[in-house]
N, C-alpha and C positions, 0 to 999 in steps of 0.2 A: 504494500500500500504506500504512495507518495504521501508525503509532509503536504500538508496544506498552509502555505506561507499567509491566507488573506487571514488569520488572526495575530499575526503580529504584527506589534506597531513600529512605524517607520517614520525615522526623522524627517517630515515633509515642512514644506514651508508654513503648513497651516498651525502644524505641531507647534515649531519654534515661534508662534505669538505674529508671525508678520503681517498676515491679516487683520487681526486686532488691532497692531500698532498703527496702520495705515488708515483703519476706520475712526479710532478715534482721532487721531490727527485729523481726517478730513470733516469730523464733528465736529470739532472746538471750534471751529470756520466757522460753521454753520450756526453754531451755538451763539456764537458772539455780535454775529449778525444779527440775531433775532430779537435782539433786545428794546430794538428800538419801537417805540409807543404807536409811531406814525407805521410803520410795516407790520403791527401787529391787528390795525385797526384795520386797514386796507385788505391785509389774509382774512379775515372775520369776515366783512361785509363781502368778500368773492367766495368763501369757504362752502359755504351751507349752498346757494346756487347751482355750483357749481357740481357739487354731490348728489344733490337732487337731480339735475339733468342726466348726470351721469346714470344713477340708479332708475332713472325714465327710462332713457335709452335702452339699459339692458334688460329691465321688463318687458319691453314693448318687443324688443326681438327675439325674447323668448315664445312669447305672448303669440305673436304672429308667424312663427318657425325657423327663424334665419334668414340667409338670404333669397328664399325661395319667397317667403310671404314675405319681405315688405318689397318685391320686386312689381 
């Protein structure tokens, strides 16, 4: 019978944290961006539309079949 290697663990890039280091670094960006009062008012008053549209949309093409029914 062969050794089955797929349960041992292997020094991959995700192992050694580079993944993570990278995500949060490109978070802090984002994080720091968001503070301000005037871009938090503006995401608000497009947020809620904006998801409602979206959750229309994928109602209605379920609703009606795909592209076959709303054709």
């Amino acid at each position: 019978m062969m050794k089955d290697y797929r349960s041992n663990r292997m020094a991959t890039a995700e192992g050694l944290g580079n993944a993570r280091g990278a995500f949060e670094e490109a978070a802090s960006g984002l994080v720091s961006s968001q503070r301000s009062p005037l871009l938090r008012r503006v995401a608000r008053r497009f947020a809620a539309p904006m998801a409602m549209d979206s959750a229309g949309f994928w109602l209605l093409w379920h609703l009606e079949g795909g592209f076959d029914g709303l054709l």
